[in-house]
N, C-alpha and C positions, 0 to 999 in steps of 0.2 A: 250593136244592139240599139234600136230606136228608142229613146225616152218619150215617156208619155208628157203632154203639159199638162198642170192642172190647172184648172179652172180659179181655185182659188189659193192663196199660199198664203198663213195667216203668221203673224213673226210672234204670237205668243200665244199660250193657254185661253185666257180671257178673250181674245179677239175669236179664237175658235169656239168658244163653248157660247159669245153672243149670236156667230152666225148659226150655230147649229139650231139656239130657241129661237134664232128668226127664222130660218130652213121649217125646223119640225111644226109652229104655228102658221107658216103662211103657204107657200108656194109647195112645203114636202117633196124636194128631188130627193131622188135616189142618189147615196153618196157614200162613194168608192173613194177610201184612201188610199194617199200613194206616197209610200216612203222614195227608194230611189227607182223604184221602175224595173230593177233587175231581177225578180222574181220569173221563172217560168209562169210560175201558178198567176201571176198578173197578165188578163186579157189587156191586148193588144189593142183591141177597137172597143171599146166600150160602148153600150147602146145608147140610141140616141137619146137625148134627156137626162143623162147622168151627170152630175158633178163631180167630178174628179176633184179631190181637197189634198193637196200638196204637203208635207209635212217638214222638206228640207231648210226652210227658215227657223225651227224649235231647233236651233244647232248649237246651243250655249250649255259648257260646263255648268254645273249648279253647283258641286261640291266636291273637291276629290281631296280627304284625310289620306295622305300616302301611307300614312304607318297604320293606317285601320283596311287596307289593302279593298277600300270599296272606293266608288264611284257612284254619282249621281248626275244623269245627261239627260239635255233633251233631246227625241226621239227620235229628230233630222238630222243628228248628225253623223256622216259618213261612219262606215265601221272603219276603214280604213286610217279613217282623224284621227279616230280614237282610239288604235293600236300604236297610232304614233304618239300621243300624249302619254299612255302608260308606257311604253317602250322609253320615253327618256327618265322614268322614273323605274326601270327595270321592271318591269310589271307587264302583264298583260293579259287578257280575254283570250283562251286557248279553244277558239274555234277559227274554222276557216272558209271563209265565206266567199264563195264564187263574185265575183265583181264588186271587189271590197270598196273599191275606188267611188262605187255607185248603191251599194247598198247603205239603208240605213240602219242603225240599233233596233227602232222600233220595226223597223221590216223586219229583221231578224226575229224579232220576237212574235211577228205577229205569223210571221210563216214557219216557224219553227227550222230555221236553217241549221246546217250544220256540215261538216266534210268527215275529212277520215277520223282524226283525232276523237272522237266522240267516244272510240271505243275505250279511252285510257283516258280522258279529258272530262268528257261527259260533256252535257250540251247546252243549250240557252237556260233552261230548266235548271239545273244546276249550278247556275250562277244569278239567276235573277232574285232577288232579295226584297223590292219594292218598285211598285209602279204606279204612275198618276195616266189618267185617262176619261177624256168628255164622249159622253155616253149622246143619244141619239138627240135627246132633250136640250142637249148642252148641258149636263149636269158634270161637275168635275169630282171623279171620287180617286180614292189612293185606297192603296194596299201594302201591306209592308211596311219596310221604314226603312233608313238608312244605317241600319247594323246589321250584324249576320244574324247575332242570335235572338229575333225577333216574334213572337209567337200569338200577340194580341189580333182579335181577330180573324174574320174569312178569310182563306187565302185565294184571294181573288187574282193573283199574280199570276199563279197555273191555270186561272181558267182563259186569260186572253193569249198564251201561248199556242200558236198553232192557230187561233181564231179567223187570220184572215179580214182583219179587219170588219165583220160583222158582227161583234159584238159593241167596240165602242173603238175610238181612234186612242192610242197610244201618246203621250205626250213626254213624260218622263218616265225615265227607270233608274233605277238603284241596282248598281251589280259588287257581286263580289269577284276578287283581282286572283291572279295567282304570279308567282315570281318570273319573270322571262328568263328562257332559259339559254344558255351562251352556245348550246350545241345539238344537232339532230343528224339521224344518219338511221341509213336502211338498208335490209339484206333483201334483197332479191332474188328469186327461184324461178327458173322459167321450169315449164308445163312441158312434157309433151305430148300427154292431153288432160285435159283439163279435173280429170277424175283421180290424178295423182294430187292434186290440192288436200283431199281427204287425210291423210296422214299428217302431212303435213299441218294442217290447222288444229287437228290432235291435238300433236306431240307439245301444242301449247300449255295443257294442262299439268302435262310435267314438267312445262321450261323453268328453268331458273331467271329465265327472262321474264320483263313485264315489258312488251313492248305496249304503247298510245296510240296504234293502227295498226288495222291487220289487212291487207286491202288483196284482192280478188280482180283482175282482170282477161276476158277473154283475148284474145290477137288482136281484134279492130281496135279495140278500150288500149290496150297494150302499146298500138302506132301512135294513139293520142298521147302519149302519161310519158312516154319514155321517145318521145319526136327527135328528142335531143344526142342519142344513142340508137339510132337506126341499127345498127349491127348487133346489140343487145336481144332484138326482138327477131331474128333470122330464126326460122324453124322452129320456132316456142310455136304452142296454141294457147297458149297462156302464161299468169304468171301471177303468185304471190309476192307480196312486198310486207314486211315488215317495218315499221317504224318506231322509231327509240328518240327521246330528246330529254334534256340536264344537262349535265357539267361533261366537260368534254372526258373525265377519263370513265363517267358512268356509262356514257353512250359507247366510247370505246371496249369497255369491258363486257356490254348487253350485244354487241353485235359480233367482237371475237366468243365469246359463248355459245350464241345462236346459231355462227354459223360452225362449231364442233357439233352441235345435236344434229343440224342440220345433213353433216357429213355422215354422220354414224346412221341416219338415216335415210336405205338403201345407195347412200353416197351420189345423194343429190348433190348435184352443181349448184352454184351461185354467185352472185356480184353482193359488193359492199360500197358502199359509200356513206365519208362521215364528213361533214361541213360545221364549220363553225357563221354560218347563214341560216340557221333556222327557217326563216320567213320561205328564202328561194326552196327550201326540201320540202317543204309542205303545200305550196305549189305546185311543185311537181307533180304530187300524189295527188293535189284536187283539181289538176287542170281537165278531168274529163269533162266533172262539171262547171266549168268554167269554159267551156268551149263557144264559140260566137251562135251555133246553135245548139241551145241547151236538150237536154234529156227531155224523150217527154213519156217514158213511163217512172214510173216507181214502185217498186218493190218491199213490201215489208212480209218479214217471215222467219221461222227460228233459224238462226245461223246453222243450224245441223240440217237445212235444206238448201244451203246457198249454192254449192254446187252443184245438185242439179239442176237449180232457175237455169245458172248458167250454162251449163251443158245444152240444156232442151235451147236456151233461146240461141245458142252461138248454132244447132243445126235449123236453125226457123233464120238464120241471116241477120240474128240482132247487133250492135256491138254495145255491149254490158260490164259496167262496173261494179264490184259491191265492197261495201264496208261489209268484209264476211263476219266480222267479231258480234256484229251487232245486229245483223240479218236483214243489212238494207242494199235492194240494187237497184241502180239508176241504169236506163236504157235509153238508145234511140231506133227505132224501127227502121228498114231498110230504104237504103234512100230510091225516090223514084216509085216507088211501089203504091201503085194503085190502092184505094180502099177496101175493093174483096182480097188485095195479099196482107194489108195490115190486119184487118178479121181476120184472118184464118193464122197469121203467126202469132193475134194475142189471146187465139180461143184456148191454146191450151195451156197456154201460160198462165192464164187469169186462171183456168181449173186448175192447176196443181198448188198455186197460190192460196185459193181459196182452200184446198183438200187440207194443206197445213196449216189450215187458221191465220192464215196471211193475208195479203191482201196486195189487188195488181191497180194503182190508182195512174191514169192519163192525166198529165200536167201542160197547161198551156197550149191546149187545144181550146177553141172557139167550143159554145153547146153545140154548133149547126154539124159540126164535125165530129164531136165524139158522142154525139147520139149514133145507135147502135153500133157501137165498137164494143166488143165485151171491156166490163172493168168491175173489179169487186164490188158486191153495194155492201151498204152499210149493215149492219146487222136492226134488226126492228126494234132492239132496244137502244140502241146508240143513234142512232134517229131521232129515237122520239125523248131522249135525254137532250138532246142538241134542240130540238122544235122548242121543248119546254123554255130551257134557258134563252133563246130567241128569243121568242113569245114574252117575257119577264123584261129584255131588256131592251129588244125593237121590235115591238109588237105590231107597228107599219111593214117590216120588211123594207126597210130606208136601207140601212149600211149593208154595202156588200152581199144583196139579194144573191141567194144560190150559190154560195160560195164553198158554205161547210153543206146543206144541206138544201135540196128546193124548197121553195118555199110551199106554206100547206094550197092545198085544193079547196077554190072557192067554189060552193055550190052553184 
């Protein structure tokens, strides 16, 4: 994956928030943060005139009380650092983040990352506690604080999640920890076809099991995730994976458990696997998105619709992963395939997305190329919610033009 240079890389808050009041009083470029680059949803060629503002020099601990199970970092520092930081204090941030090695915290935050865990883990949102951030002006504000149970004030913390870096650039965050766990392991169900998923993602409601990912892949998704066991994926068209992680005899007992339900129902086959490697099993399961060419649709939509995204898109030629617990699938369109065969395999995808109050969004496409592709548009109220808070807090259209939304129409 190519990394982007920035333009400029400032090694603290202060240094950042003077160029931004010389940026927004003098010259006014257009300026595009960039944590580590490994974002799909981060353009590749940036236009010309842009400043790229680098953020991997904010890389310094600020705080970490181990026995208060938070952290306080600045925003450049690898996620991957700082799994190894809490990791020697048995600790850690239960997400999993494609190109850990290169992503940053505040990337994470600013693009709402996340992998399979989310379904049992829950997501950046759910551990973010307090965040500091210079806004377009170079204005430095916080939100939050450094404890969990913190209630003073806006929660301005949810609103730069997912943002994209147009609303203000990210510089520190405050998270809260959860314990690292000594063991993870998964049961495996292969498909033969992909409509038999249905029962199975059921019989969840009456498991005795709590599994922390429910994960959904068609055959191609299937070559990628399990490359390592080629002969596991012979004849499947599919294939759920279950994940469990804690103490090695909980994960023992969640996976001997699941697979009895599993048996008693219609006497499905399946693989088990239980490691006391943690980190390598949750890899495994997010290596789709982590692939050297990443996913460029995304899928959101109620989990009691997930198989049939994937049914419809595995006969349109996609190959499709989803977090089915949580009703998100990541896809890549067929490779080779001209522009009138990607329109026509994402017309009906994006309609059955849309029909379930979903939503089919293109990532990491250039505008010159996913103009006229179908893709969900925003709803008119979630538009003009997003224009509003824009308008409030870059009223230029400086950071991150077009990112969440176009910008408005000048007469």
């Amino acid at each position: 994956m190519p990394s982007p240079r920035p333009d400029f890389e400032p090694e603290s808050q202060a240094a950042l928030g003077q160029w931004m009041v010389e940026n927004y009083s003098g010259p006014s470029q257009v300026v595009l943060p960039l944590g580590g680059g490994s974002s799909p949803a981060w353009p590749r060629e940036p236009l010309a005139g842009t400043c790229v503002v680098g953020t991997t020099r904010l890389n310094q601990v600020i705080d970490y009380p181990v026995r208060d199970m938070t952290i306080t970092v600045e925003a450049g520092i690898r996620f991957g650092e700082l799994q190894r930081i809490l990791g020697e204090s048995g600790q850690q941030l239960p997400l999993d983040i494609s190109h850990s090695e290169l992503a940053t915290i505040g990337g994470v935050v600013a693009t709402n990352s996340s992998g399979c865990r989310r379904y049992g883990q829950g997501t950046i949102r759910d551990a973010l506690i307090g965040v500091s951030a210079v806004d377009v002006q170079g204005r430095l504000f916080k939100s939050g604080g450094r404890v969990v149970k913190n209630v003073a004030g806006y929660d301005l913390c949810k609103m730069l999640i997912g943002s994209q870096g147009s609303l203000a650039i990210i510089t520190q965050v405050t998270l809260k920890l959860r314990p690292l766990s000594h063991a993870a392991g998964g049961l495996w169900v292969p498909l033969s076809e992909l409509a038999n998923a249905e029962p199975l993602l059921s019989s969840l409601t009456t498991s005795q099991t709590r599994p922390v990912a429910v994960e959904l892949w068609n055959r191609q998704a299937a070559q990628e995730c399990l490359a390592d066991i080629p002969e596991a994926v012979a004849g499947a068209a599919g294939f759920v994976c279950f994940g469990f992680e804690g103490s090695e005899t909980e994960v023992r007992w969640q996976l001997e458990t699941l697979a009895r339900e599993v048996r008693s129902l219609a006497n499905q086959s399946h693989s088990t696997l239980h490691t006391t490697s943690p980190a390598d099993f949750w890899q495994t399961l997010n290596r789709f998105q982590s692939h050297p060419t990443p996913p460029l649709l995304k899928i959101t939509a109620p989990p009691s619709k997930v198989v049939e995204l994937l049914s419809l898109g595995t006969r349109l030629g996609c190959s499709l992963a989803a977090h089915a617990g949580t009703g998100i699938v990541w896809g890549r369109l067929p490779e080779q395939a001209s522009a009138e065969e990607i329109s026509s395999a994402l017309a009906p995808l994006t309609r059955l997305a849309n029909e379930a109050h979903g939503q089919l969004r293109l990532v990491g496409l250039p505008p010159e190329l996913r103009r006229g592709l179908p893709e969900s548009p925003l709803s008119a109220t979630t538009e003009r919610l997003i224009q509003t808070l824009k308008m409030q807090l870059d009223p230029r259209h400086l950071l991150s033009p077009g990112s969440l939304v176009p910008p408005p129409r000048t007469a």
